[in-house]
C-alpha positions as MATLAB code, in Angstrom:
seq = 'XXXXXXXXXXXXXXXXXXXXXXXXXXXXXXXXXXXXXXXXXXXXXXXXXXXXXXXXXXXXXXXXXXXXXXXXXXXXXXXXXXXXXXXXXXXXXXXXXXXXXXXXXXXXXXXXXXXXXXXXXXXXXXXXXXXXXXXXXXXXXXXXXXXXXXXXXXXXXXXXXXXXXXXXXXXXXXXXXXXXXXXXXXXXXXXXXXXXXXXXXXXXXXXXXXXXXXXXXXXXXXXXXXXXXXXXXXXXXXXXXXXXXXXXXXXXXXXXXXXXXXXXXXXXXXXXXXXXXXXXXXXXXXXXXXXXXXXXXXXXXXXXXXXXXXXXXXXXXXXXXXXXXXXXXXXXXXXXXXXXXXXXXXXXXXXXXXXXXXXXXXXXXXXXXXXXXXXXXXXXXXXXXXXXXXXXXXXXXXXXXXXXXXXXXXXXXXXXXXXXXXXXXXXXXXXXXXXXXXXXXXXXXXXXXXXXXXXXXXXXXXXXXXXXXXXXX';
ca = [
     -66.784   22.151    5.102;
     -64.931   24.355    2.733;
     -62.324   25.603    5.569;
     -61.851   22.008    6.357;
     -60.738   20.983    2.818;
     -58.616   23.787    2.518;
     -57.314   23.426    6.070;
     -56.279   19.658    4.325;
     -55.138   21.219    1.227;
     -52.546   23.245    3.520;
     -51.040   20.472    5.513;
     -50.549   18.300    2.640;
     -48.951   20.895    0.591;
     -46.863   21.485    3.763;
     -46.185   17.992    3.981;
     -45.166   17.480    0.338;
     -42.820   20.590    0.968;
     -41.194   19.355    3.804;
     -40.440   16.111    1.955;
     -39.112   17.316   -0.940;
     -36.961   19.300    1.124;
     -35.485   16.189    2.979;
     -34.509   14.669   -0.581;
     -33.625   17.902   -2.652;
     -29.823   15.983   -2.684;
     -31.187   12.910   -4.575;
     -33.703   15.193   -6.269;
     -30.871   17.288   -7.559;
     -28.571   14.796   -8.421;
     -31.474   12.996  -10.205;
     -31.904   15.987  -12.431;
     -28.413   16.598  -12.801;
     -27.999   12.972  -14.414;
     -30.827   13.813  -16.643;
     -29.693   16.729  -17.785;
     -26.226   15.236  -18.542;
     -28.042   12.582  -20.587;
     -29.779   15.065  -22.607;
     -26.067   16.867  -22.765;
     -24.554   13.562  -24.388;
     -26.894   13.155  -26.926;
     -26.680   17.155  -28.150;
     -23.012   17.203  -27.934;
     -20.337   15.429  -29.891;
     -17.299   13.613  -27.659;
     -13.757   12.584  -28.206;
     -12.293   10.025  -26.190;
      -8.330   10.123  -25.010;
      -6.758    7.234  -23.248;
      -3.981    7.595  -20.732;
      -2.896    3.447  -20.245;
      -1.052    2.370  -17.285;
       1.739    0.979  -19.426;
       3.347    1.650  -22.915;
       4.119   -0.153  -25.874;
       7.279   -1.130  -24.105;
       5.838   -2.477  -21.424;
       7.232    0.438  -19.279;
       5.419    2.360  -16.670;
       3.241    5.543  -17.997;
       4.453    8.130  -15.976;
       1.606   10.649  -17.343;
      -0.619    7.915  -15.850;
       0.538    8.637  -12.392;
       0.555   11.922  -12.900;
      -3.366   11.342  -13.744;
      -4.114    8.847  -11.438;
      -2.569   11.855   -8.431;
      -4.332   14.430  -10.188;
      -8.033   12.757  -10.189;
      -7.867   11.389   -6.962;
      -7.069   15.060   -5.988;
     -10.533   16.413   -7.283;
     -13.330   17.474   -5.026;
     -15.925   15.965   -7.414;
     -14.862   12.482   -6.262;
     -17.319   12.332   -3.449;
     -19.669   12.566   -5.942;
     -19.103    8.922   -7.932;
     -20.900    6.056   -6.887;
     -17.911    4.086   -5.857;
     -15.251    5.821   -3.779;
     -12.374    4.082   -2.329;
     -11.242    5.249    1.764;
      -7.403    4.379    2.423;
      -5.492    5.622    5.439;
      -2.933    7.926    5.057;
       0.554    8.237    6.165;
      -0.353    9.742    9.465;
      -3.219    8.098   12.092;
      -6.159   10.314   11.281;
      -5.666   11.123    7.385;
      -8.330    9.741    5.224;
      -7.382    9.338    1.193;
      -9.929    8.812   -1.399;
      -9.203    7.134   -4.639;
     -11.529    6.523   -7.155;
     -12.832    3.142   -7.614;
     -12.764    0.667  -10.954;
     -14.608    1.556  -13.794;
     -16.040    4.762  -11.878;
     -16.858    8.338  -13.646;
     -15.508   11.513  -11.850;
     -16.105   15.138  -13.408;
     -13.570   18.146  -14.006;
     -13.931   21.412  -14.886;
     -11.214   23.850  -16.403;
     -11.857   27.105  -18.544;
     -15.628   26.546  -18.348;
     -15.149   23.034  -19.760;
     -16.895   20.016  -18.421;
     -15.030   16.765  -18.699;
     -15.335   13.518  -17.237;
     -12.180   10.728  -16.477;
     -13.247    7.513  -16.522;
     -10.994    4.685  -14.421;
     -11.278    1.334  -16.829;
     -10.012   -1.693  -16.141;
      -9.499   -4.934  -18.356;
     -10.814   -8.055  -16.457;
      -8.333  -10.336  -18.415;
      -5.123   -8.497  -18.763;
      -6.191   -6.615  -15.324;
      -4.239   -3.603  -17.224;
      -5.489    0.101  -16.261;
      -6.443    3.020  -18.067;
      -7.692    6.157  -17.354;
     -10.226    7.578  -19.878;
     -10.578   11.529  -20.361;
     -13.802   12.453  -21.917;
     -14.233   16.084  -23.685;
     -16.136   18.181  -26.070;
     -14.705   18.490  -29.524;
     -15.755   21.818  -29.558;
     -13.571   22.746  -26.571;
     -10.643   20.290  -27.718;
      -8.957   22.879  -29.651;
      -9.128   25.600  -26.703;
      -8.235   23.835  -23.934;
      -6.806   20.390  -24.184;
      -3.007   21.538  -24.161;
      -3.497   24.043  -21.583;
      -5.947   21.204  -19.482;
      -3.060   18.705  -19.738;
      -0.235   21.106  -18.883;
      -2.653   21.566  -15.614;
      -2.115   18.163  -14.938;
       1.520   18.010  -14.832;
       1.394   21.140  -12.690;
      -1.256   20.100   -9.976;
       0.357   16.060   -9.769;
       3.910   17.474   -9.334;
       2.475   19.760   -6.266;
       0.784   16.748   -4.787;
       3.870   14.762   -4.986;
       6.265   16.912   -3.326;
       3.339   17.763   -1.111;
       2.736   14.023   -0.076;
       6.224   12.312   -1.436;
       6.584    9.416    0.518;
       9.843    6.726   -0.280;
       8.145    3.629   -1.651;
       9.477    0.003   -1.733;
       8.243   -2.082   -5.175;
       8.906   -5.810   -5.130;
       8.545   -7.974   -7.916;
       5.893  -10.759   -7.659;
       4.167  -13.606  -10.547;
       1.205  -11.818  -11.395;
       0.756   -9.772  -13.918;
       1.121   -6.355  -12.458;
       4.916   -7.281  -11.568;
       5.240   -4.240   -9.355;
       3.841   -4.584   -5.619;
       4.698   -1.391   -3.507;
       4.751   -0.244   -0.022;
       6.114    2.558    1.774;
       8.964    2.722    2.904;
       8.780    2.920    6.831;
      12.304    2.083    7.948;
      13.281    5.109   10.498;
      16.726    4.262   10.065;
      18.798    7.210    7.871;
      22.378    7.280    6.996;
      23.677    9.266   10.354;
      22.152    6.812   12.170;
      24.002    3.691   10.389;
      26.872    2.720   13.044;
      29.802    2.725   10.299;
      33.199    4.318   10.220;
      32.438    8.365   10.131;
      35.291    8.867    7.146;
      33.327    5.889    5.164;
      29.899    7.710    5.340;
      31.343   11.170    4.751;
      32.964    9.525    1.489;
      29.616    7.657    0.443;
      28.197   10.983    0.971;
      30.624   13.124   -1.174;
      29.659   10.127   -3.726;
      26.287   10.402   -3.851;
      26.188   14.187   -4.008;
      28.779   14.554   -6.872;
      26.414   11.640   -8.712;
      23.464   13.623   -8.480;
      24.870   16.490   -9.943;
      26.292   14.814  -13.205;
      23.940   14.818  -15.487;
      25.675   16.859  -17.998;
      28.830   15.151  -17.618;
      27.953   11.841  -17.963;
      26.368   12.353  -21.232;
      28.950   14.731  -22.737;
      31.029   11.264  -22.649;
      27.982    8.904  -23.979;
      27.484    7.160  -20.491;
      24.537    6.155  -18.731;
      23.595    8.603  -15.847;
      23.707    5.555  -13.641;
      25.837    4.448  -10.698;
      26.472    0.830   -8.666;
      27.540   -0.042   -5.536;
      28.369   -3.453   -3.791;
      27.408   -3.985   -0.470;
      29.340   -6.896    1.239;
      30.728   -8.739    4.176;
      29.188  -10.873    6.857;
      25.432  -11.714    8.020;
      23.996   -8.823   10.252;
      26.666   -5.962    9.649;
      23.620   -3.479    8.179;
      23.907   -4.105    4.404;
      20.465   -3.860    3.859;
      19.681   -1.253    6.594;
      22.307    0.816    4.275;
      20.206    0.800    1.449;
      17.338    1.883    2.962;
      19.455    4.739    4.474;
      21.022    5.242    1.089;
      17.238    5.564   -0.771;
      16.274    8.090    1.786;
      19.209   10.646    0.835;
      18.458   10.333   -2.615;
      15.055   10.457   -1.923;
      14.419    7.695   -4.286;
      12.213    4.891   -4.814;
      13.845    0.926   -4.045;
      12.971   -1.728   -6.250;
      13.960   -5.048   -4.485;
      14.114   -7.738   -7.661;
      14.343  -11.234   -6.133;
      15.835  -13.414   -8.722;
      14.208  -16.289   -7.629;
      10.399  -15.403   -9.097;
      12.399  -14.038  -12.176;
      11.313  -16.882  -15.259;
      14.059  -16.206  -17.437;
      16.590  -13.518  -18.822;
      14.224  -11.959  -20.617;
      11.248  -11.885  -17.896;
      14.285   -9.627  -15.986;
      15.050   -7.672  -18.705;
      10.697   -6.485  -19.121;
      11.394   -5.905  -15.073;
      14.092   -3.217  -15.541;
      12.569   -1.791  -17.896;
       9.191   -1.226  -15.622;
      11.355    0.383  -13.077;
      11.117    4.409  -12.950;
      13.926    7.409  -13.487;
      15.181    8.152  -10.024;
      15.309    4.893   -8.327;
      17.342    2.308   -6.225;
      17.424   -1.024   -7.729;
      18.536   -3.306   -5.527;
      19.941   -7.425   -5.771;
      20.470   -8.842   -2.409;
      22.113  -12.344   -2.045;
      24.034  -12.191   -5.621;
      26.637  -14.799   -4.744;
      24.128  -16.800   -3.235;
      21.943  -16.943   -6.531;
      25.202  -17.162   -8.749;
      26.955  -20.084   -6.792;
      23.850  -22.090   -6.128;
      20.582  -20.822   -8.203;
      18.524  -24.220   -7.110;
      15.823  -22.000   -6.429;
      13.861  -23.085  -10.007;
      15.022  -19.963  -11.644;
      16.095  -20.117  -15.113;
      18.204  -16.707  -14.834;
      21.575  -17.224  -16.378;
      24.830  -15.742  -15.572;
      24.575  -13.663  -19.143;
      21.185  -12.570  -18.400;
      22.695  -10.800  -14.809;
      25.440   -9.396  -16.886;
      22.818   -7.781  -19.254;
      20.971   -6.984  -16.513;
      24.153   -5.151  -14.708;
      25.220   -2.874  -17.443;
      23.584   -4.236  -21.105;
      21.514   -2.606  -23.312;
      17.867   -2.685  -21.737;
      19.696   -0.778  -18.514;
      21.029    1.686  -20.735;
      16.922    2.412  -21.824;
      15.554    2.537  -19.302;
      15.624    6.381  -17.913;
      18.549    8.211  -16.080;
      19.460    8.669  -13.170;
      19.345    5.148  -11.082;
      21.300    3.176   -8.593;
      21.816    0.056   -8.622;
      23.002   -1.709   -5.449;
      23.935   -5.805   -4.900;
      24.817   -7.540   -1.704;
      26.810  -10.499   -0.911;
      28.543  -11.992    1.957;
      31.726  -12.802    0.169;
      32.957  -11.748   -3.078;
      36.186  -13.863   -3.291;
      34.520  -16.673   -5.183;
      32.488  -14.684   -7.775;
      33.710  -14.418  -11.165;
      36.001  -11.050  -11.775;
      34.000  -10.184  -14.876;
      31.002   -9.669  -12.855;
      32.386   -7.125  -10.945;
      34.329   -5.204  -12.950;
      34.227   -1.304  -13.113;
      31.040   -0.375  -15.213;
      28.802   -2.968  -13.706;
      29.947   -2.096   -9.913;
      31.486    1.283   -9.746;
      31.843    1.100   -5.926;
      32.851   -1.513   -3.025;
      31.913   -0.899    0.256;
      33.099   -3.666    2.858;
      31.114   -3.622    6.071;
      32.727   -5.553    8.936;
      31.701   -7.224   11.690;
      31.684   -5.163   15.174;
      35.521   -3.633   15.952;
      35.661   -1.375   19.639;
      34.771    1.798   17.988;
      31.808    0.459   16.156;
      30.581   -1.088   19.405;
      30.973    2.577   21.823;
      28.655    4.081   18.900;
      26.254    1.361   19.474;
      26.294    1.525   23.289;
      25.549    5.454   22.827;
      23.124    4.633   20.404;
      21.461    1.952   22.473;
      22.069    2.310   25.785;
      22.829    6.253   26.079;
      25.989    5.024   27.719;
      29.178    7.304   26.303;
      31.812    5.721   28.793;
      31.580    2.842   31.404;
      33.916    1.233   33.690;
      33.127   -1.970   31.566;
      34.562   -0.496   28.639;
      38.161   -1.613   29.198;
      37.265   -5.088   29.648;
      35.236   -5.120   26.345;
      38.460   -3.380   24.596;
      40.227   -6.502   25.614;
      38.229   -8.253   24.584;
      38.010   -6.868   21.080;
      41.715   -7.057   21.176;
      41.746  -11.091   21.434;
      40.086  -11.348   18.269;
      36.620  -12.036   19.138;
      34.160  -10.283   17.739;
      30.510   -9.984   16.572;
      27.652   -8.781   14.209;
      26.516   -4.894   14.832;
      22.801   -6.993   14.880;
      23.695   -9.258   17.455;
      25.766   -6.653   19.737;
      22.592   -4.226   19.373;
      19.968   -7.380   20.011;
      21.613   -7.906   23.586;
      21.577   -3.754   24.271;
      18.092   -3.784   23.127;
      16.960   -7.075   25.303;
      18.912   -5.326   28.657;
      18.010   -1.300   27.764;
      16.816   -0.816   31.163;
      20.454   -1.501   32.941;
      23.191   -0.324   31.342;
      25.670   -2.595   33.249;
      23.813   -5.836   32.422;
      23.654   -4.631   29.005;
      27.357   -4.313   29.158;
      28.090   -7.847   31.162;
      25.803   -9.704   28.470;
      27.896   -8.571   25.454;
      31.312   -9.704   27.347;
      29.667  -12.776   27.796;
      28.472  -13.098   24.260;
      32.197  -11.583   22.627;
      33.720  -14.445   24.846;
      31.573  -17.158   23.710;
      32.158  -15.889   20.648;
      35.718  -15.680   20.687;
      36.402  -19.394   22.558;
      34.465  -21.068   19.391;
      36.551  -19.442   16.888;
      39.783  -20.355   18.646;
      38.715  -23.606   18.487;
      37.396  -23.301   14.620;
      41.042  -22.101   14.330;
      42.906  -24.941   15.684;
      41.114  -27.576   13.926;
      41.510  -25.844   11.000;
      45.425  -26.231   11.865;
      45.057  -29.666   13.049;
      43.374  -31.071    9.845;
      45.899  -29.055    7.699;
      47.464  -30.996    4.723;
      50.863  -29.506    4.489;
      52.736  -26.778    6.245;
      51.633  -24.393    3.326;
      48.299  -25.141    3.190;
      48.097  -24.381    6.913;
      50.058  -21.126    6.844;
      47.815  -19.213    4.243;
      46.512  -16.136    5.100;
      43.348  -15.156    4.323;
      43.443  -11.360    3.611;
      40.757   -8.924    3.456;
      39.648   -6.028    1.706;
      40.957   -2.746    3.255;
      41.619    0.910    2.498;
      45.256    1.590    3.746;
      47.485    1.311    1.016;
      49.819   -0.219    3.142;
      47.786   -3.248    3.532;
      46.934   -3.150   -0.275;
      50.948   -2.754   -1.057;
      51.368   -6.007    1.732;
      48.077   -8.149   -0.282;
      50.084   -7.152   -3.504;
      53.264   -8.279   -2.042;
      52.415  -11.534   -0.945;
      49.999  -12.729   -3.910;
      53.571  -11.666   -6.064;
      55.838  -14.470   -3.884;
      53.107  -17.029   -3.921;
      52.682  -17.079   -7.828;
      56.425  -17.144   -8.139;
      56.987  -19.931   -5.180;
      53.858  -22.234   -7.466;
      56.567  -21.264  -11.098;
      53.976  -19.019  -12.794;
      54.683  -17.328  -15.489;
      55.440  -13.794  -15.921;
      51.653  -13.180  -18.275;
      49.906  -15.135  -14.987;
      51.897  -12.473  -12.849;
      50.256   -9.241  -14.431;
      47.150  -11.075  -14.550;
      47.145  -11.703  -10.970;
      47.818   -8.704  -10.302;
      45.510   -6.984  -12.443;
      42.385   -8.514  -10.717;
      44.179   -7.566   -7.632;
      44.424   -3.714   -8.362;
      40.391   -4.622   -9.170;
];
């Protein structure tokens, strides 16, 4: 009887064993909570909050630095709430740490805790660090210099272009990455142009110290224009990738008023691309319910607020056509650089059948040269559309384009001679309509012929300079 009870005895013990084996994890982390209650209550706390904007309304940038830096720590398995988000490549898994959700840090034999709040009104972020006072003193500078060092690894580790558009809500600042493939030896554009953007760019980013030894802004702008489809916006992708900046893409038409723009620039962060597509659209006809006034884009361009809000940007606009904007908004300080891009010549069109079809040379290429040389012409987009639709045969590729540059070039004959036809006077229907170019011949020519017409109309000699002025501009 006795060997039977303690036969019993055994296997239960065994049994209890065995089970408290299988839940040691919850077992441990039970006690481990315990013992961390019993920790509060001994020690004394102080609380430091890292918010997700400042006083100004601007971005935090220690509170990215934080946010990369906690989502970095081991010990976020461990929270109860632990958000999975793919990664920039197929199989990577990131983890980022939930809403209101406690993670724990050590550093010099400290124990501290980051808390990640949330405000269910304002929907504003914070990040809460939690430490000792008696370890404040010895660590805290050394913890938060640990920080900077450890984000700024992660970033270049991980750096990925983003692209932030403005929305509504109240966090004004949607991102994405940036996935366009597209870079800037890839844009089809003349080869002395990009070399000269290049040179730009490069002699911008080294600046620094000269633009402030003359008080300026460490900023530079560039317009973008010319037809529909000719790889404006492609450009500034291609531009944002060799500064390796962010792009923040502000559409004017969710923009409530000047100073709703102004709070918008000044949420945008040091070493970015800020980019207005569409100005002359928006300034000719801003129907879109937008109360955005022509002031408020000057201010925007190159007021105050731009001047505060970090070093170091870009600013890029787009239009179509530039001839019916007002000179003072593009004067030199609020667009330091033009760039025209054209619609498809020859040249630009044997880079794009290398590009697309792999073809360097082709017995068709004559005929398209002749083409070209008629006047007709296309969009780069287009041009590439009918490679990309006919890839597989060179030839057809080749024979759809002629097509296309034909069709093309009948219609604007025949845009040309009604134009004639419906002319008023002899004058009116022997105006030339000249267009931005680099050869200073041409400029000398545009100069020349703006001169005669003022005089033929009787200006005056004040109306001359003027004239000529916006010209040189």
């Amino acid at each position: 009887m006795i060997s039977f009870t303690l036969f019993a005895l055994i296997i239960v013990g065994l049994f209890i064993l065995l089970r408290l084996y299988l839940i040691r994890t919850a077992l441990f982390s039970a006690v481990n909570k315990c013992l961390h209650c019993i920790e509060d209550k001994v020690h004394v706390y102080q609380f430091f909050k890292v918010p997700e904007l400042n006083e100004n309304h601007q971005e935090n940038q220690f509170y990215r630095k934080v946010l990369s830096y906690v989502n970095s720590l081991s010990s976020i398995e461990d929270s109860d709430f632990t958000n999975l988000f793919s990664g920039s490549k197929s199989n990577d898994i990131i983890l980022c740490l939930d809403d209101n959700q406690v993670v724990f840090d050590t550093f010099l034999g400290a124990r501290m805790s980051w808390k990640n709040e949330i405000d269910a009104k304002t929907r504003k972020r914070t990040f809460v660090l939690r430490i000792k006072k008696k370890d404040k003193r010895r660590i805290l500078q050394s913890y938060l210099q640990h920080i900077h060092t450890v984000s700024d690894e992660i970033d270049q580790k991980w750096r990925e272009i983003k692209l932030f558009i403005n929305t509504e809500l109240s966090q004004r600042w949607r991102s994405v990455p940036l996935a366009h493939p597209v870079t800037i030896d890839t844009m089809v554009m003349d080869m002395d142009l990009k070399n000269r953007i290049k040179s730009d760019v490069e002699a911008f980013l080294k600046s620094k110290q000269y633009y402030h030894r003359l008080g300026r802004v460490w900023k530079r702008s560039y317009l973008l224009y010319g037809p529909s489809g000719t790889g404006k916006s492609s450009f500034v992708v291609a531009m944002a990738k060799l500064l390796n900046y962010d792009v923040y893409d502000i559409d004017l038409s969710k923009v409530s008023d000047d100073s709703d723009l102004k709070l918008l620039l000044l949420q945008t962060r040091p070493k970015s691309l800020i980019v207005v597509e569409d100005l002359d659209r928006f300034l000719s006809d801003n129907s879109a319910g937008s109360s955005v006034s022509l002031s408020g884009v000057l201010n925007f361009m190159d007021g105050i607020v731009n001047s505060c809000t970090g070093d170091e940007k870009v600013m890029v606009f787009t239009m179509n056509c530039k001839d019916l904007i007002d000179p003072v908004v593009l004067r030199p300080g609020r667009v330091d650089v033009h760039i025209y891009f054209p619609l498809c010549n020859f040249n630009s069109f044997k880079t794009l059948a290398s590009s697309y079809l792999g073809v360097k040379d082709h017995k068709l290429f004559p005929h398209v040269e002749e083409i070209f040389e008629t006047g007709a012409t296309m969009s780069p987009a287009e041009i590439a559309e009918l490679m990309v639709m006919n890839r597989s045969s060179p030839s057809r590729a080749l024979k759809s384009v002629i097509t296309a540059l034909q069709i093309n070039g009948d219609a604007r004959a025949g845009k040309a001679g009604l134009r004639l036809s419906e002319s008023k006077s002899p004058d009116e229907g022997s105006m030339l309509s000249w267009k931005d170019v680099s050869s200073p011949a041409m400029k000398e020519v545009r100069k020349l012929y703006n001169v005669l017409r003022l005089k033929k109309s009787g200006a005056s000699d004040h109306q001359l300079h003027r004239e000529l002025s916006l010209i040189e501009r």
